[in-house]
C-alpha positions, -999 to 999 in steps of 0.1 A, spaced: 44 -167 452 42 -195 426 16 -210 440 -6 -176 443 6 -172 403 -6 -211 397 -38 -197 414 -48 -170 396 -36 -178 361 -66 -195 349 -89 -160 356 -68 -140 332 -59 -170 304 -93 -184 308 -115 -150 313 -153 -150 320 -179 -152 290 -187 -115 285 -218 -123 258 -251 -133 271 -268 -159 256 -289 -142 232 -259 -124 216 -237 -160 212 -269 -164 189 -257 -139 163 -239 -154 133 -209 -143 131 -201 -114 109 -236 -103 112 -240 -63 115 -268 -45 136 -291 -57 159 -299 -92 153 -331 -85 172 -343 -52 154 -369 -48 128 -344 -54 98 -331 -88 110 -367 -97 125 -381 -90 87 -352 -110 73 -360 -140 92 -393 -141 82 -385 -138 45 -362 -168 54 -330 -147 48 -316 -153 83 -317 -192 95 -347 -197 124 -344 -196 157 -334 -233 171 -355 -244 197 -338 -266 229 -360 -287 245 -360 -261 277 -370 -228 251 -399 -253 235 -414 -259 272 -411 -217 280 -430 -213 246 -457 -230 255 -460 -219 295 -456 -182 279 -486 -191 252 -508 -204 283 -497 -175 306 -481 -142 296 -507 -115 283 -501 -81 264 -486 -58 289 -470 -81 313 -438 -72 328 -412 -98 332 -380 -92 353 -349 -117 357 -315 -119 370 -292 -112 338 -251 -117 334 -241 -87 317 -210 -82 322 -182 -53 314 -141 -54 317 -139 -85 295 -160 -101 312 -151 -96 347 -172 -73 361 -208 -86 365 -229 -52 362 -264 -71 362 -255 -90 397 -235 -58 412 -268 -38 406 -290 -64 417 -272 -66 449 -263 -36 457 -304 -24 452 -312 -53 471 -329 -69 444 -336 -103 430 -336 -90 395 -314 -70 375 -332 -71 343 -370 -60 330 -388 -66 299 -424 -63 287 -449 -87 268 -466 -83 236 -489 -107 220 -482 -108 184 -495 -135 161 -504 -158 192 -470 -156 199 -457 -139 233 -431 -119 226 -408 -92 244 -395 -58 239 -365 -52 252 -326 -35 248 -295 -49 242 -261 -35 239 -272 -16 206 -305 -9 211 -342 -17 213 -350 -53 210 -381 -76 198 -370 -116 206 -397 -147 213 -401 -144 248 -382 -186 252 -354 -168 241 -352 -141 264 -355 -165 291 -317 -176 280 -301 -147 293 -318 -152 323 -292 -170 350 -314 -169 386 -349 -156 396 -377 -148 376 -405 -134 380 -439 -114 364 -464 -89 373 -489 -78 351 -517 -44 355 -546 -47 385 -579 -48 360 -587 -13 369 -555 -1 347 -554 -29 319 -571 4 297 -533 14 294 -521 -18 277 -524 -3 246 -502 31 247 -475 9 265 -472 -12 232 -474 17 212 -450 29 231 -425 0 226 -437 -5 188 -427 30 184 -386 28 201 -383 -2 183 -388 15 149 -369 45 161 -341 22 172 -335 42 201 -302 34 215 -290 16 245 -281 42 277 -248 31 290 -245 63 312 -280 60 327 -296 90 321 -332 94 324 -337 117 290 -349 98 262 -320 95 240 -313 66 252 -326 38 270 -318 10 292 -340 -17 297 -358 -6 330 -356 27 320 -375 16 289 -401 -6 308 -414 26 332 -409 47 302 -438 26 286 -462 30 312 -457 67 320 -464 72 281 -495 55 292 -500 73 318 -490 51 350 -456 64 370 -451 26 383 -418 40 402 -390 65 410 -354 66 402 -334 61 430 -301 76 437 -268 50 430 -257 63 463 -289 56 476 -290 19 469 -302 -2 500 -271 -18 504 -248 4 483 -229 5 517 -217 -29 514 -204 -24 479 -178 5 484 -149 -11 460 -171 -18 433 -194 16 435 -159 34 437 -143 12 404 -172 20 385 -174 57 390 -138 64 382 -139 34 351 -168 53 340 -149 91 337 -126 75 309 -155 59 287 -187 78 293 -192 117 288 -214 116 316 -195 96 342 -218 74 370 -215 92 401 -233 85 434 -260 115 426 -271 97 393 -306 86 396 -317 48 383 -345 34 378 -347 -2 389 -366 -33 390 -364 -35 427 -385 -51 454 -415 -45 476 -402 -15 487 -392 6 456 -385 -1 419 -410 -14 393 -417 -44 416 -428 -25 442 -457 -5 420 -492 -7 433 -507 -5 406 -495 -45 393 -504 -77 405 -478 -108 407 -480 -133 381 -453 -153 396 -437 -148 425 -392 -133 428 -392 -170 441 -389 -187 414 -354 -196 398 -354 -218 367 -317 -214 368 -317 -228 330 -289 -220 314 -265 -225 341 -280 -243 368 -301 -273 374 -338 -272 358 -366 -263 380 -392 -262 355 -412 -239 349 -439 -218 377 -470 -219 388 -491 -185 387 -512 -170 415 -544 -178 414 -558 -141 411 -537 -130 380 -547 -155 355 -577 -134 340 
């Protein structure tokens, strides 16, 4: 019994990180959303410090400057996390959609810099896109619109200009009305404003391997009827960034960038680099 006690003490003395990268960023004390349109204006004024560049964010920069386009849709594997820190929602969804992402964003080109619109905890985001490449901790990829749909481009950022004004909140109970948003939610939201359905939401009790995750899909419901109004339940429909089969990745009406294969694995894991595109999508 000591032993088992030696064993385990660590986990709960020494618990997992529950901030991502980007929100170990924010100075503390700060108030808001360090990534909304009051802190982005202060920073250009100079009244928040600039963003530090590592030597790995300085080398995304400049693949995203010679790569990414308006419109692009980047997905990733993220660590967010709930419980303190010990549940890992990003990885539990991932896996249990059989995915290789848990995360989307998409890609606006502003001042000849690429840029992403996303949603945190609080609400709708707007970081450099080499800093939304730190939360990412596995596989990334990018698809971006077949040439017969690029029309769109525009509405989508409208679209995203628009909930990033609005400060539209982020979704923790997953619904699909817009009083809320989570990040993939937000991302097929964008193109159906443009007038592209890129997927459907899929039932949490649907999930392709939702089987092998009975424990966790069972916690989380019952977790969920003490903190949400609208618990999780097995019937609630998500929209994912899935894989060729359903999700956003599986819409036929984008082309791949760069391939699911591709793991940087910066900040956690050994550097890769960064990828090469296909040669079809580099128009």
């Amino acid at each position: 019994m000591l032993g088992l006690l030696m064993l385990i003490m660590p986990w709960f003395t020494n618990p997992p990180e529950e901030l991502e990268m980007t929100e170990r960023m924010v100075p503390p004390g700060f108030q808001g959303n360090y990534w909304g349109p009051t802190a982005t204006e202060a920073r250009k004024r100079g009244e928040l410090p600039p963003i530090a560049m590592s030597p790995q964010m300085k080398r995304w920069d400049e693949w995203g400057k010679k790569v990414l386009r308006d419109g692009d849709i980047l997905f990733r594997m993220g660590d967010a996390r709930l419980a303190g820190g010990y549940f890992p929602m990003s990885r539990f969804l991932a896996n249990a959609s059989n995915s290789k992402f848990s995360h989307t964003a998409i890609v606006s080109i502003e001042d000849g810099e690429p840029v992403t619109y996303d949603i945190s905890r609080t609400s709708v985001a707007r970081q450099p896109f080499c800093v939304w490449m730190l939360d990412n901790v596995g596989n990334f990829g990018v698809k971006r619109l077949k040439p017969e749909y690029r029309g769109a481009i525009p509405k989508v950022i409208e679209y995203l200009h628009q909930v990033f004004a609005e400060q539209v909140p982020f979704d923790y109970e997953l619904n699909l009305d817009d009083r809320a948003l989570y990040c993939v939610e937000m991302t097929e939201k964008a193109y159906r404003h443009a007038g592209l359905k890129l997927s459907d939401p899929v039932k949490l009790g649907n999930m392709e391997r939702a089987d092998e995750f009975p424990t966790a899909i069972l916690g989380l419901g019952l977790a969920s009827q003490y903190f949400l109004d609208d618990p999780l339940t097995l019937e609630k429909e998500v929209f994912f960034p899935g894989n060729e089969r359903h999700g956003v990745w599986s819409a036929s009406q984008l082309e791949v960038v760069v391939p699911p294969t591709f793991t940087p694995g910066y900040p956690y894991m050994a550097d890769y680099g960064v990828p090469d595109v296909t040669t079809t999508s580099t128009n």
